[in-house]
N, C-alpha and C positions, 0 to 999 in steps of 0.2 A: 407368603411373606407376612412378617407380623407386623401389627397397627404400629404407628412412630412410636407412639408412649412405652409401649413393654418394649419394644427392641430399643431404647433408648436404657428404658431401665435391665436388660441383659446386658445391654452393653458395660454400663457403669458395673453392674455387682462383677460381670467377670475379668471386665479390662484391667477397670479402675481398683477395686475390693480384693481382689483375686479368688472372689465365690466362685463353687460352681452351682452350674446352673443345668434347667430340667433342659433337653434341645425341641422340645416342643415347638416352647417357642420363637426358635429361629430355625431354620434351614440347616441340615445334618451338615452339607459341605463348607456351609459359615462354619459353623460351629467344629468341625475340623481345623477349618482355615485360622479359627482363632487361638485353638489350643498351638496350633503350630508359631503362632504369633509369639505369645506367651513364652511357652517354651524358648524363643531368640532373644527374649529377654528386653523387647522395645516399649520404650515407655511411650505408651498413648494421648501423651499431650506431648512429645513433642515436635518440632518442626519437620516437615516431612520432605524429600526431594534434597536435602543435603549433604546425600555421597556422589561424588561425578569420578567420572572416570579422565583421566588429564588427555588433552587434545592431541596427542599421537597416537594414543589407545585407540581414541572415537576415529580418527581416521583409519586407522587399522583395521577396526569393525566397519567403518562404513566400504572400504576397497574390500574386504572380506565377504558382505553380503550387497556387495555392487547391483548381482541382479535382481537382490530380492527390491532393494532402493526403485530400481526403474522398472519393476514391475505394479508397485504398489501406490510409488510416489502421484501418478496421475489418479489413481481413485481415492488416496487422500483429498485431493485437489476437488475433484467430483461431490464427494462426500460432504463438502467444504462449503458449496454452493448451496447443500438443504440445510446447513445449520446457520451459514451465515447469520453473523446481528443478533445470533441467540447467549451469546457471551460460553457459547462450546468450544472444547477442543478435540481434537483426533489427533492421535500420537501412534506411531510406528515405533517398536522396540525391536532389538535381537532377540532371541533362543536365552541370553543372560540377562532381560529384561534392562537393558540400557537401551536409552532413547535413540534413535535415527534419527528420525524427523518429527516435526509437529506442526500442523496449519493450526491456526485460532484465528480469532479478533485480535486486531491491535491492543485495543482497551484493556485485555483481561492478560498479556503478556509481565509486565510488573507483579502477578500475585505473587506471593512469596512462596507456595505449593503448584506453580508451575511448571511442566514437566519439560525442562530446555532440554538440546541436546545435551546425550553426554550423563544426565542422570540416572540412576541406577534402582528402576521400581518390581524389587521382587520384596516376597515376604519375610524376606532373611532381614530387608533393607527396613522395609515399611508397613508389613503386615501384611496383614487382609487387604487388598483392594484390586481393582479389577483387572490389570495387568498382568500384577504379582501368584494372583490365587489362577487365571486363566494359565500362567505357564506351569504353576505346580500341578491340578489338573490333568493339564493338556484336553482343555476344553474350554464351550465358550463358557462366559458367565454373566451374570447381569449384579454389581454390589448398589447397594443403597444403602444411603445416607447413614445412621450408625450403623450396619452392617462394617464399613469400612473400620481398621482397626484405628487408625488415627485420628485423631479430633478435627486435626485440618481438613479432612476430608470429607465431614460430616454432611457438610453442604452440595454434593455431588452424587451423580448418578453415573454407573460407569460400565459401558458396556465392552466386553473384550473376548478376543476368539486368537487360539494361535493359529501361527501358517504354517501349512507342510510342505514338505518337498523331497520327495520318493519316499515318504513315510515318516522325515523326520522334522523334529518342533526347525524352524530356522527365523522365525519370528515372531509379530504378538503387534494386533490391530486393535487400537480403545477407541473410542467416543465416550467420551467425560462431556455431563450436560448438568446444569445448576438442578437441584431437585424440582422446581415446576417444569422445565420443561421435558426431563427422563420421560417415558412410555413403553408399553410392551414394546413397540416395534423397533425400536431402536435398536435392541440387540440383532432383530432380523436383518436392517441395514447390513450389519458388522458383518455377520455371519455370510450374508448375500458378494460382500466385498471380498471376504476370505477367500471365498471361495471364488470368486473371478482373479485375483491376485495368485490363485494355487494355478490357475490354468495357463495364466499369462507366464509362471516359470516352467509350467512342462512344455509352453510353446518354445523359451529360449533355451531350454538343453537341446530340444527336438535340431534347432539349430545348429548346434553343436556337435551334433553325429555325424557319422561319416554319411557320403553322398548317399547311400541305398536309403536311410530313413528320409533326408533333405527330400528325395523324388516322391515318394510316397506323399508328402505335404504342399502339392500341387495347390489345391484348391482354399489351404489357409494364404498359403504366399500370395495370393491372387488378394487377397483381402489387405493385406498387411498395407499402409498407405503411405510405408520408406520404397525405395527400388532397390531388390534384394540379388543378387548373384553371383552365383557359385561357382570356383574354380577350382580345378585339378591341384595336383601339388607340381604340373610343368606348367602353371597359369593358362590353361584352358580353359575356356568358359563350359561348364556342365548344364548351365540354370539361371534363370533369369525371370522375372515377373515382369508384369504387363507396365508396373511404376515406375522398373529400372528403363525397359523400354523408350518410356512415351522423354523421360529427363533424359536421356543419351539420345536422343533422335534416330535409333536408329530398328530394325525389324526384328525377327525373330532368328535373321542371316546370323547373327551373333554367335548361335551357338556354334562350337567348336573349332572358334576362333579364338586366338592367344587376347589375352587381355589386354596386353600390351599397345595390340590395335585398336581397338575399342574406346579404351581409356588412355588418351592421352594427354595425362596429369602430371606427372614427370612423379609419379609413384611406383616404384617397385615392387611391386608385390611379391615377388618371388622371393626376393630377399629378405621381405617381411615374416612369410614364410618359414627361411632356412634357419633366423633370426631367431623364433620363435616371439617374435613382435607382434603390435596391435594399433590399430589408430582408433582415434576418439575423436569423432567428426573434425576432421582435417580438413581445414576450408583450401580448395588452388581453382585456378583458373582452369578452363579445360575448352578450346577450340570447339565448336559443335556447328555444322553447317556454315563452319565459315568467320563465325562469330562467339568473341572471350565471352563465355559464361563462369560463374562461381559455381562450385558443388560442394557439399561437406560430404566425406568417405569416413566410415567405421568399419571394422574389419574385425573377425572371431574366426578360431583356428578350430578345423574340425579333427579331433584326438580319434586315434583307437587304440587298444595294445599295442599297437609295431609301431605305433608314431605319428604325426601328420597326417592325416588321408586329403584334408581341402583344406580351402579357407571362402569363408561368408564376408561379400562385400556391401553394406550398404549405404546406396549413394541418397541425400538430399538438394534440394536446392537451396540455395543458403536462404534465399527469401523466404522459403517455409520456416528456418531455423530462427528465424531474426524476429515470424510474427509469434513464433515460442516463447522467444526471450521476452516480449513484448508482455504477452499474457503474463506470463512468471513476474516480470519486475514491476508491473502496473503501468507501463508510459501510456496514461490517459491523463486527459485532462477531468477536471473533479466539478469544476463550476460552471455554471450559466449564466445568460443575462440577468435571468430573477434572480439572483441571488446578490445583484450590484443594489445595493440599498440606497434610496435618495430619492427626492422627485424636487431638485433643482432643475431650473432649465437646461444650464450648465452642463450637469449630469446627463439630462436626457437627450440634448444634442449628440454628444458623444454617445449613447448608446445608437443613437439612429445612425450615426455614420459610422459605427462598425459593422451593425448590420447592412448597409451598402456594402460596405469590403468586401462580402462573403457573394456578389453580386458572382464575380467573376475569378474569387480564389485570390488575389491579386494580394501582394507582399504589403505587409503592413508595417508601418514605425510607429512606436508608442512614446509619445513625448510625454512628460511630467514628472513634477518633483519627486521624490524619495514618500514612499508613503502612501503616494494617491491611489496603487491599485495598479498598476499597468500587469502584472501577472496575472491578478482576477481577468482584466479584460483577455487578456489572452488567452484562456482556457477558454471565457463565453464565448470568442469570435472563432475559436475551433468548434465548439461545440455545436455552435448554429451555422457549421459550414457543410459540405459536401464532403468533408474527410471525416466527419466527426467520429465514426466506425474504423478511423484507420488510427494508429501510434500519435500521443502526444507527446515528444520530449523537449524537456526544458535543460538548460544549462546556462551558467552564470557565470561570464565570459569574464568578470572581476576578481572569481574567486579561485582562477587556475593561473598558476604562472604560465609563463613564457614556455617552458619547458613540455608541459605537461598539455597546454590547447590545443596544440595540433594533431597529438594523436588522438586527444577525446575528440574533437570534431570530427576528424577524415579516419580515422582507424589507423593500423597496421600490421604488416607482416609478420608472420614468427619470427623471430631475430632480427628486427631493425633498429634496437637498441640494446642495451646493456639493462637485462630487468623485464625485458619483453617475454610475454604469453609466446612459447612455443611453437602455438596453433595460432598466434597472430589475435588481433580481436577488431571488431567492428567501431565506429566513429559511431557519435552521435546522429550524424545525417545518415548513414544506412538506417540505425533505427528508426529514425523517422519515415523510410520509405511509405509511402503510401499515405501520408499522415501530415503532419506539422512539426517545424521544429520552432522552441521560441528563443531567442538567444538573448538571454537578459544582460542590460549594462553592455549594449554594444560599442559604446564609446569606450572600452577599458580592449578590447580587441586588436592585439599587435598587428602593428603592417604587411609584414612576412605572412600570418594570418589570413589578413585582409585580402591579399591576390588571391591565394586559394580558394577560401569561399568563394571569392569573383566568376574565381575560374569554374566553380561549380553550379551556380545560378545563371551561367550562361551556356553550358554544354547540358546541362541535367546529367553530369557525372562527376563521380568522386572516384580517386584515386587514394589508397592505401598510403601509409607511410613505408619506402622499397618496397611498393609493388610495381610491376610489370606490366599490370594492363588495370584500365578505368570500370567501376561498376554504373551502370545507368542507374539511376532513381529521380524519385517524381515525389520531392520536397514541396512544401509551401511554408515558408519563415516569415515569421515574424518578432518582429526585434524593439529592446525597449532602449530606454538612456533618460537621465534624469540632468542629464549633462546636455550644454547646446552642442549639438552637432555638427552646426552649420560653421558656429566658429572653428572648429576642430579642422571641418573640410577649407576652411579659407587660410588657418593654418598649420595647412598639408600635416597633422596630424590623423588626420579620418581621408582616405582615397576618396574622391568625389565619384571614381565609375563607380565605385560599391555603393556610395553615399543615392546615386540614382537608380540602382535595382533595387535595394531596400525599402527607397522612398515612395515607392508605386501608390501607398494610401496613404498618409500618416494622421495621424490622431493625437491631437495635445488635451492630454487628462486635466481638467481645473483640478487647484488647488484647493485645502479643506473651507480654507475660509472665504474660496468664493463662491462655496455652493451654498448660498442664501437658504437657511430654512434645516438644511439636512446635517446640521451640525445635533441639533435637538433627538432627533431620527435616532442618530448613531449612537449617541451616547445613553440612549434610551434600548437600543439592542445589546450592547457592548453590558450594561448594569444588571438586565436581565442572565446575559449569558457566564458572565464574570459569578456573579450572584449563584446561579445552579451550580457552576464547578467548585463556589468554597462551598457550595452550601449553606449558605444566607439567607434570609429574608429581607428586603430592601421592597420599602412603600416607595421612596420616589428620590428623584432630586431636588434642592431646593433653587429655588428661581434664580436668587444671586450666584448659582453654581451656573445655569446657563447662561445668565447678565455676560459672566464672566470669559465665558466659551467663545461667545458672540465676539469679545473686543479682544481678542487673540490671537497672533500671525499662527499658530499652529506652522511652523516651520518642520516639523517630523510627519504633519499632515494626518491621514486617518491611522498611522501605527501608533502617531503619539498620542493619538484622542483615545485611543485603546488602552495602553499601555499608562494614560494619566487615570480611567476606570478600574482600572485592573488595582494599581496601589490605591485609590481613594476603597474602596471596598473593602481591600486587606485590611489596613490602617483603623479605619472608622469603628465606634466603637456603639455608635446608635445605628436605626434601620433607616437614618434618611442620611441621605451625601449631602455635606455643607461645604464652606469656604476652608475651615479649619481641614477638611480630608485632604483641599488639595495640594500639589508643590508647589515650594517657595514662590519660582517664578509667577504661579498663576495669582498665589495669595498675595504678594504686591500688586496685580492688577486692581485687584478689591479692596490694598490701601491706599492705593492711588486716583483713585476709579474719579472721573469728572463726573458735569451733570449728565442725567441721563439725557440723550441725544434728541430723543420726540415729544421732550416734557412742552407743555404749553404753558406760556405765562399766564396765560386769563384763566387759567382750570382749575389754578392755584397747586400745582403737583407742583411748582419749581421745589427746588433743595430738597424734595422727599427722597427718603433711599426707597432701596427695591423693596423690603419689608412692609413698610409703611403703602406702598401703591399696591401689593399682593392684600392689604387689609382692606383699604378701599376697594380692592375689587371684588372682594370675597363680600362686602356688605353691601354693594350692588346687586350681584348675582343670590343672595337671601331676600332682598327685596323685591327682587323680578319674579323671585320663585316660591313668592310663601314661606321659605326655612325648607323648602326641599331638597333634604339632600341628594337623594339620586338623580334629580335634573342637575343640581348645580355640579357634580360632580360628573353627569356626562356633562354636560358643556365646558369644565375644566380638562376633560378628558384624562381624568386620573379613577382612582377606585373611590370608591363612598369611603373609608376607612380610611383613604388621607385627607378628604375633608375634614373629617372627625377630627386628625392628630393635628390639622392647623388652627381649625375654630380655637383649641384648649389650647394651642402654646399661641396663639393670638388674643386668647380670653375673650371670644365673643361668646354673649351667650346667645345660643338656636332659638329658646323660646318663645325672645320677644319680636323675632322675624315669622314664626309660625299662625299661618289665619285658623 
């Protein structure tokens, strides 16, 4: 590969110039790759990733190559985990080089050369780059930085292999990484993935054959970790794995028995059959020793020349399905105690008695204002629980109507409503099984509502919306409201039974302006943080900025001490926050402002403003210290450099404090 300088300047004389060039100094199949560019006639400045294909297309293609999707989709996923935080992406394409899927980081989703679904990255489209030139090919490749034909792309490392299946291209695996983090091995990753993704679709035709091949594949289906089983086309059972076994309860007696006994889901399979039908994990109930269990069914017809020969059925339990969804959608909680900022006492009460809660799992209520954090806690007290490893889901019991709470909390059946999933879909509290659930703005939670839940923290079961039978789960809720409660239960607007199962701990979060001390804290992280996202430099705040902080109800609490940093930052036009950054309401505090509260009369500070006491105190601490500035500046606990910018807008001079 050639040094960046000459392949930057190949790039320019042939992209840009339209010289040719010796291919020395680049790589023959670049150098193909490029003439072929050229030749489509795309201009290499500009924006890359801007032909998509319209959203009945991409569905089209994605039901087209359905199995290549769930073959591959989990070692994207995999792949996902070593790059993580490295600002990379992995993209999955068709055989036409339009996007399937793609994992990345949040952060780097907005770039404008982004590859979403739906996009279209072959060389016809975009040149040279690693997707595009890997399906022209039909090989892996590794492009670097101007090797790629587009400018946007210069900044990327891109490795790419297509995927086969009985010989022919059927897709195309990238790993795009920022140019420091690219390396030889990276392509090997790809290429190692390919090729596990090429095996995983000869394992699902293998399925698909008539039973003589299915028997022959004993000892994969033993491995397989769904319960797989195979029936005649008169719904006889042929086959079965050890999976399907141990989730049906029942022996090995199965075999050549109608299915019909076996499974009794109130599914047809025969008809599914004659149909030429298919399910797609179909969640029902299914009797088993006695007792309503869930299972989700997917089913695959096995073809030959004359027709039908079987069909593949494979059963889940929906609880493995739900810790899927889990992983796939994130319901975790994100924070912990360290991360609650403050060392009021106030504060640190209430951390210690969350940390009790977790004593015995025990149902928690989060009392306080609008603002003070009750979500933060709630993530901490899951996260320092004994569930921390299982589902955190939150929901905000405010922000759903009447219509729409009860199926997001309890779930429902296919068809219990007009606009309902088919296949029915899971509640809130299933996801939560094993886990936590937090239900923010519990005082906003209808009464019709209210009995449900009741009814489900006192069984440990939920029931579906028209469902027929109850699922067990092992919830732990906890619940917040910035609203009194108590008035609510006194009048009968909030159910007092619910009002005592929820209330098993409850925790009243202080307010901003009664944690003494942590107001300075916060607005000291909140400047720092605000500051790196515009990209600012900021020395400090000024004193009458905290003066001011101090003698304010903060009625929006720590979102509005955030959200008053956030504009004072934007707005400000020097590197220090003054009176003038902040709003209206607070700037009248400062021209209203009384004596200061701790002035003494005998000290003679009466009527001094804050300016004038930050002078005196600055000409104290030169005194105590010789004109040292790094002592005085640890003991103000700022940088030596804001020393410096107060001494000159104070006009002291250092010299005649220095011994």
């Amino acid at each position: 590969m050639a040094d960046s300088e000459s392949l930057q300047d190949c790039w320019k004389r042939f992209a840009v110039r339209k010289e040719e060039i010796l291919g020395e100094a680049i790589r023959p199949f670049i150098l193909d790759s490029w003439q072929r560019s050229r030749a489509f006639g795309i201009d290499p400045y500009r924006s890359c990733g801007c032909i998509s294909v319209e959203s009945p297309e991409l569905a089209r293609r994605k039901t087209l190559r359905a199995d290549l999707l769930e073959a591959a989709v989990p070692y994207l996923h995999e792949l996902y985990k070593i790059i993580k935080g490295s600002r990379s992406l992995i993209t999955l394409t068709d055989e036409d080089g339009v996007v399937l899927e793609v994992v990345s980081d949040e952060e780097i989703r907005e770039m404008k050369n982004f590859p979403r679904q739906g996009t279209v990255h072959t060389e016809r489209v975009i040149g040279t780059s690693g997707m595009g030139t890997s399906l022209s090919i039909d090989g892996p490749v590794q492009i670097h930085a101007e090797e790629h034909w587009l400018q946007d792309n210069h900044g990327w490392s891109c490795n790419s292999s297509t995927i086969h299946r009985a010989g022919r291209i059927v897709g195309c695996l990238n790993l795009s990484c920022p140019l420091e983090k690219g390396n030889e091995h990276s392509l090997g990753l790809i290429v190692a993935s390919v090729n596990a993704i090429e095996r995983e679709l000869e394992l699902t035709a293998s399925l698909t054959e008539k039973q003589g091949l299915i028997q022959q594949q004993n000892a994969v289906l033993e491995l397989v970790d769904t319960g797989i089983i195979l029936i005649d086309r008169q719904g006889v059972i042929l086959k079965t794995n050890r999976m399907a076994r141990d989730i049906l309860r029942v022996g090995s007696d199965m075999i050549g028995r109608p299915v019909s006994e076996t499974i009794t889901a109130g599914i047809d399979f025969l008809s599914l059959m004659a149909g030429e039908h298919s399910l797609n994990d179909q969640e029902t109930s299914v009797k088993l020793n006695g007792k309503q269990v869930y299972l989700s069914f997917s089913t695959a017809l096995v073809r030959s020349e004359s027709g039908i020969e079987a069909m593949v059925i494979r059963v889940r339990e929906s609880k493995a399905i739900l810790k899927m969804v889990n992983r796939i959608t994130g319901s975790r909680a994100i924070y912990t105690f360290d991360d609650i900022t403050g060392n009021s006492t106030e504060l640190l009460k209430c951390i210690s008695l969350a940390k009790m809660a977790n004593r015995n799992s025990a149902n928690v209520l989060i009392l306080g204002e609008s603002g003070t954090g009750k979500e933060l806690f709630a993530h901490a007290i899951h996260n320092d629980s004994s569930r921390k490893n299982g589902p955190f889901v939150a929901i905000n019991c405010g922000a759903l109507s009447r219509d729409l709470i009860q199926s997001e909390l309890f779930g429902y059946e296919g068809g219990a409503f007009t606009g309902a999933k088919k296949e029915g879909n899971p509640g809130k509290l299933e996801l939560a099984d094993g886990g936590t659930l937090f239900l923010d703005e519990i005082g906003e939670l209808p009464l019709d509502a209210q009995v449900n839940l009741l009814r489900v923290l006192q069984t440990g079961e939920v029931t579906r919306l028209s469902a027929k039978h109850p699922k067990s789960i092992d919830v732990r809720v906890i619940t917040a409201t910035n609203k009194d409660v108590y008035r609510a239960v006194e009048e009968k607007t909030f159910r007092d039974d619910l009002f005592y199962r929820i209330n098993i701990f409850a925790l009243k979060l202080p307010a901003l302006r009664e944690r003494v001390g942590d107001i300075r804290t916060l607005a000291n992280i909140f400047l720092k943080k605000f500051s790196r996202d515009m990209r600012k430099t900021f020395l400090g705040i000024d004193e009458e900025v905290y003066a001011i902080f101090d003698r304010y109800s903060w009625p929006g609490n720590i979102r509005e001490l955030a959200n008053v940093m956030d504009r004072a930052i934007a707005v400000t036009e020097t590197s220090w926050i003054s009176v003038c950054d902040l709003p209206a309401a607070l700037q009248n505090i400062a021209q209203n402002r009384p004596e200061p509260p701790h002035a003494d009369p005998a000290s003679g500070s009466r009527g001094k403003n804050i300016s004038e006491l930050e002078h005196d105190c600055l000409l104290d601490l030169l005194t105590e210290t010789g004109g040292n500035l790094r002592e005085v500046a640890r003991r103000m606990g700022v940088a030596r450099s804001t020393v410096y910018n107060k001494l000159k807008s104070l006009g002291i001079p250092i010299h005649q404090y220095r011994k």
